[in-house]
KEROMI-385954 format. One line per field, with one value per residue: residue in one letter; x, y, z of N, C-alpha, C in turn; residue number from 1. Coordinates in pm, 1 decimal, decimal comma, always signed. Last residue first. Layout:
residues N
aa	[A;...] $
n_x	[X;...] $
n_y	[Y;...] $
n_z	[Z;...] $
ca_x	[X;...] $
ca_y	[Y;...] $
ca_z	[Z;...] $
c_x	[X;...] $
c_y	[Y;...] $
c_z	[Z;...] $
i	[NUM;...] $
***
This chain:
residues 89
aa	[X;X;X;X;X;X;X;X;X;X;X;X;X;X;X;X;X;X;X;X;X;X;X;X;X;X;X;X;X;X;X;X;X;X;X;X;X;X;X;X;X;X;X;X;X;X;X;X;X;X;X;X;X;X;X;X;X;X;X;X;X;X;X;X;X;X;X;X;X;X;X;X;X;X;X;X;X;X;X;X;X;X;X;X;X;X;X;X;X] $
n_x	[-9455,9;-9261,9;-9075,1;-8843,4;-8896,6;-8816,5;-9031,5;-9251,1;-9160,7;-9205,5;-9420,4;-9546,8;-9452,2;-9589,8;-9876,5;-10081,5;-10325,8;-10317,7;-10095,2;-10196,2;-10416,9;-10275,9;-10111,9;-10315,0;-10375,4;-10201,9;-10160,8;-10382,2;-10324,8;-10129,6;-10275,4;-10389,3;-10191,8;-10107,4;-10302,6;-10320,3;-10114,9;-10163,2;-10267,2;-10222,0;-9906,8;-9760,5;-9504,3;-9255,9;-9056,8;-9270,7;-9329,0;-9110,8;-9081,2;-9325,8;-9294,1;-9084,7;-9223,3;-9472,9;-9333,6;-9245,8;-9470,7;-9544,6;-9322,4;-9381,3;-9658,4;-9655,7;-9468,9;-9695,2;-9912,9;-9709,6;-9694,2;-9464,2;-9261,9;-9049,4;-8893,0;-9073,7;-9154,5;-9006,7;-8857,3;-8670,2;-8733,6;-8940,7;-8738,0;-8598,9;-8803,5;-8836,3;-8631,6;-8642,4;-8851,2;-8925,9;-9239,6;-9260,4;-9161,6] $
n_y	[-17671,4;-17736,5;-17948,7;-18146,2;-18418,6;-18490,9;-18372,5;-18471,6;-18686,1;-18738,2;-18653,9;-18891,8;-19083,4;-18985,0;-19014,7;-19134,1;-19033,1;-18771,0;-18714,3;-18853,5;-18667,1;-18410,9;-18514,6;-18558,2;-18303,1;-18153,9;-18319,6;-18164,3;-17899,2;-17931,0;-17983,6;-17776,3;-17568,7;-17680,0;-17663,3;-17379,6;-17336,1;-17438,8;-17219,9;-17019,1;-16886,9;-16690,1;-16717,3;-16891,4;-16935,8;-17049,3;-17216,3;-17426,1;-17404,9;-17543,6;-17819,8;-17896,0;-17890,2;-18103,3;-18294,1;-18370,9;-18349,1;-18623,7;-18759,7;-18731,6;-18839,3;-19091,8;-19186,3;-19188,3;-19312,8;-19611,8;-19697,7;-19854,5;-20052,7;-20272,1;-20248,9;-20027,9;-19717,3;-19477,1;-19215,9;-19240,0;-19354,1;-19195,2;-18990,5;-19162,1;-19260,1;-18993,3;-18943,7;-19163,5;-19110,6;-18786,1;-18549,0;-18259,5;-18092,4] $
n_z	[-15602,3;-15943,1;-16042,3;-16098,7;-16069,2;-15833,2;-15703,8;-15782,0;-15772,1;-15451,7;-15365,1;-15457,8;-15330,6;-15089,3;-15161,9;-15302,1;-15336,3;-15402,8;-15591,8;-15794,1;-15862,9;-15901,3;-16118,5;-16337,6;-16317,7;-16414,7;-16704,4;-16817,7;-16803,6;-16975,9;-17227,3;-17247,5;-17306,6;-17553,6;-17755,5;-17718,3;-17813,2;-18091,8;-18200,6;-18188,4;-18297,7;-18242,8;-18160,8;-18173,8;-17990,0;-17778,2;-17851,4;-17864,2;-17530,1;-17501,8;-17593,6;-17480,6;-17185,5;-17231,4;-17295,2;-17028,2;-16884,4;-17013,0;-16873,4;-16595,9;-16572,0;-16643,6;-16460,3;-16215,3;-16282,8;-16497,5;-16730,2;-16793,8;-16644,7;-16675,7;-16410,2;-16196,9;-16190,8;-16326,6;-16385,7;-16608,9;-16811,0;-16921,1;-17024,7;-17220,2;-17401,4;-17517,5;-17643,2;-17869,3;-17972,4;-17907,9;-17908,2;-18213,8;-18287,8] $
ca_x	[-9558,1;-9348,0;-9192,0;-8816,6;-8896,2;-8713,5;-8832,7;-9228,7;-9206,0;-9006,0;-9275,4;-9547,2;-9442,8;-9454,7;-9821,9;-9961,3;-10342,3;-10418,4;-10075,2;-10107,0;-10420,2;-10361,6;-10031,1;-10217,4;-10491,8;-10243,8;-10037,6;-10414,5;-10452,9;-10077,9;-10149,1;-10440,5;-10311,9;-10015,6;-10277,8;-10394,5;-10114,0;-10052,0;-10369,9;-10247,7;-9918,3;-9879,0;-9602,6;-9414,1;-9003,9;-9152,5;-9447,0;-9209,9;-8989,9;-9275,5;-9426,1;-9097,7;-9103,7;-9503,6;-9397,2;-9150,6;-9328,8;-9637,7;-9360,4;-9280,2;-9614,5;-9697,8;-9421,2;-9534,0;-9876,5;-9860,0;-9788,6;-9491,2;-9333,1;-9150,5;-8857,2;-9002,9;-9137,5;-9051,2;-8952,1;-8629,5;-8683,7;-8969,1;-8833,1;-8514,8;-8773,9;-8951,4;-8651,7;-8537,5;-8845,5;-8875,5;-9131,8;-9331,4;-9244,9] $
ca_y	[-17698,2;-17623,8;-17881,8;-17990,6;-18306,7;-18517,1;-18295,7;-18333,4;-18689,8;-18773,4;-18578,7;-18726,2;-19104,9;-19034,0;-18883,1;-19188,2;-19173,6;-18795,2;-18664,5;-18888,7;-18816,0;-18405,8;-18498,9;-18704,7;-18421,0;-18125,7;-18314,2;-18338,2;-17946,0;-17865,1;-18098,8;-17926,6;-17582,1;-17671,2;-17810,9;-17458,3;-17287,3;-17515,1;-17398,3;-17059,5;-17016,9;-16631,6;-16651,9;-16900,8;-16892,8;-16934,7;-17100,7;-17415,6;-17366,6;-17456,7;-17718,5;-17872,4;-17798,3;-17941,5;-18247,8;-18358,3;-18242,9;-18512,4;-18759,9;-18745,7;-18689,5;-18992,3;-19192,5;-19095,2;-19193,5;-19532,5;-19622,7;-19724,7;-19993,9;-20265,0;-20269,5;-20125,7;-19809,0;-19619,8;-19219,4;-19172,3;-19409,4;-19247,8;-18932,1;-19135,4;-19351,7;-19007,9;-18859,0;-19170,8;-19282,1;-18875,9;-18624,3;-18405,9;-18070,4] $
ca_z	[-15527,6;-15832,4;-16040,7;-16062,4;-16233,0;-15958,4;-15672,7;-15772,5;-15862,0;-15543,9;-15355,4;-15521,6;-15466,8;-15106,7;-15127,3;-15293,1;-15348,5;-15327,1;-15402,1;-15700,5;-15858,6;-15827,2;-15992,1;-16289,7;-16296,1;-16298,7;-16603,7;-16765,1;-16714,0;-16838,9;-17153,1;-17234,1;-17190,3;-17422,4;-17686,8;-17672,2;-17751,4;-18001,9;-18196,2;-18096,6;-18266,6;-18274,3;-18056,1;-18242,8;-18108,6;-17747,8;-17839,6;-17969,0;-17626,0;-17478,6;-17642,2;-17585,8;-17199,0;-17224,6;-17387,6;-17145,8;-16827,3;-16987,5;-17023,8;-16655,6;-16537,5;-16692,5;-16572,4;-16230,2;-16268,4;-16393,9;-16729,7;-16851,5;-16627,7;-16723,2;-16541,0;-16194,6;-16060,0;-16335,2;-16216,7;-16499,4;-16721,2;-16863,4;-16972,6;-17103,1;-17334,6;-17427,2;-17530,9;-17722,5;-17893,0;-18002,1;-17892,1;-18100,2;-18171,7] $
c_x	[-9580,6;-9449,2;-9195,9;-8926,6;-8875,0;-8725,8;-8759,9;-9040,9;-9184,9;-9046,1;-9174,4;-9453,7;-9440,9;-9438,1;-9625,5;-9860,7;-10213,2;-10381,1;-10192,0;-10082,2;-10321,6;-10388,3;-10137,4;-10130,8;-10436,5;-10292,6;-10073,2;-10277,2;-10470,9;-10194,3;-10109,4;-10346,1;-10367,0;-10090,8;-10180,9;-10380,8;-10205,7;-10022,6;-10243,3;-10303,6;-10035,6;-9941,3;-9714,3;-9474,2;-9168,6;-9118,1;-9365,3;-9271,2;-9003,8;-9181,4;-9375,0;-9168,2;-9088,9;-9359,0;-9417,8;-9187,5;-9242,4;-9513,7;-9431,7;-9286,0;-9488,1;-9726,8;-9524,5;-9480,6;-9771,1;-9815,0;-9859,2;-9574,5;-9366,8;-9257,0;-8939,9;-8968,8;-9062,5;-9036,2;-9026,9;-8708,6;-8641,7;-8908,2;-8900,1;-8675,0;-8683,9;-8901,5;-8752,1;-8548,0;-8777,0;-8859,8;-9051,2;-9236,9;-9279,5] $
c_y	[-17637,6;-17700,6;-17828,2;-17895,6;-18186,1;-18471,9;-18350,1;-18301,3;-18561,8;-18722,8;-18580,9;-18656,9;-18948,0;-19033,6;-18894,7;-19097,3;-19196,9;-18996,6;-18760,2;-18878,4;-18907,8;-18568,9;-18479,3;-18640,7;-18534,4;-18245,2;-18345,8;-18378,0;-18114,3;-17899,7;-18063,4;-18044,1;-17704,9;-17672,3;-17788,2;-17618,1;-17351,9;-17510,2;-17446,0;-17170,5;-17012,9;-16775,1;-16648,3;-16866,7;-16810,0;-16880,1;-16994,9;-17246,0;-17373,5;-17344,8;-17575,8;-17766,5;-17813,1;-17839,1;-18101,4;-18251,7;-18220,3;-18360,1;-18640,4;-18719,3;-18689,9;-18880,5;-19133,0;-19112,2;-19065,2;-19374,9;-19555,5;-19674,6;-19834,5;-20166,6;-20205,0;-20128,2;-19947,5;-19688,7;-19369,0;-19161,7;-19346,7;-19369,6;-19047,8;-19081,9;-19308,0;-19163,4;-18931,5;-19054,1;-19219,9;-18972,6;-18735,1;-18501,1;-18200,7] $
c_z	[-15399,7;-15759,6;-15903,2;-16081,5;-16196,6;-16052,4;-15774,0;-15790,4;-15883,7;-15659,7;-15413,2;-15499,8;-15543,4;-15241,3;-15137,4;-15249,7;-15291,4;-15243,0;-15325,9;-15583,0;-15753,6;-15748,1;-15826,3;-16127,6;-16254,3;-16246,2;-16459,8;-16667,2;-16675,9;-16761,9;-17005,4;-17157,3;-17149,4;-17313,1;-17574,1;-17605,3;-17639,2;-17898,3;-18134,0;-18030,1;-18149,9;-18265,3;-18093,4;-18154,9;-18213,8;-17873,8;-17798,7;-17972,1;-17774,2;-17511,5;-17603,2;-17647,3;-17348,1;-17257,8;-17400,9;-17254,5;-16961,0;-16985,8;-17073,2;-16801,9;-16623,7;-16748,6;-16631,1;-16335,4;-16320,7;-16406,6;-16590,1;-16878,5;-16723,7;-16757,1;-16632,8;-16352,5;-16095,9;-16219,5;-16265,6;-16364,4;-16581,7;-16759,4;-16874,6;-16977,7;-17224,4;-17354,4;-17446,2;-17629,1;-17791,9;-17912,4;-17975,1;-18091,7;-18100,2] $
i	[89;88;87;86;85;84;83;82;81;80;79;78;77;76;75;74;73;72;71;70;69;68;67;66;65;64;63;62;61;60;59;58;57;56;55;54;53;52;51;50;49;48;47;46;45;44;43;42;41;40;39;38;37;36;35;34;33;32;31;30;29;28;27;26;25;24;23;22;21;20;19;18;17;16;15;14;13;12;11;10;9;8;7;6;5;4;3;2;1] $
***
C-alpha cells in the first residue's frame, strides 16, 4: 500500500519546477494522486477496510487543499497540474 522510492521519485518528476524540487504544490499533488490511486485499488479488493477508507478521505481532502492553494496563487501552474494528472475540474 505504501509507496515505493521509485514510484514516488517518477510521481515527482513528473510536475518539478526545477532539479531539486520536492515540495511545492505541484509535486504534492502529484504524490498525493499517487497514493490515493493505490489506496484505491487497495479498497477496491478490501471493501470492508475502513480504517483505510478513511485515510483515503484524508488524503483526498489535503490533495483538495494543495489544488485549492494553487488555483488561488498560481492559476497557470494549476492547469498543467490538472491536465498532466488527468484530474477533474
Amino acid at each position: 500500500m505504501a509507496l515505493t522510492k521509485r514510484k514516488k521519485d517518477i510521481a515527482i518528476k513528473k510536475l518539478q519546477r526545477h532539479e531539486n524540487d520536492t515540495g511545492s504544490a505541484e509535486v504534492q499533488v502529484s504524490i498525493l494522486s499517487k497514493r490515493i490511486d493505490e489506496l484505491t485499488a487497495h479498497l477496491k479488493k478490501n471493501k470492508k477496510d475502513k480504517h483505510s477508507r478513511r485515510g483515503l478521505l484524508k488524503l483526498v481532502a489535503k490533495r483538495r487543499a494543495h489544488l485549492k492553494y494553487l488555483q488561488r496563487k498560481n492559476p497557470e501552474a494549476y492547469k498543467k497540474t490538472i491536465k498532466t494528472l488527468g484530474l477533474k475540474k
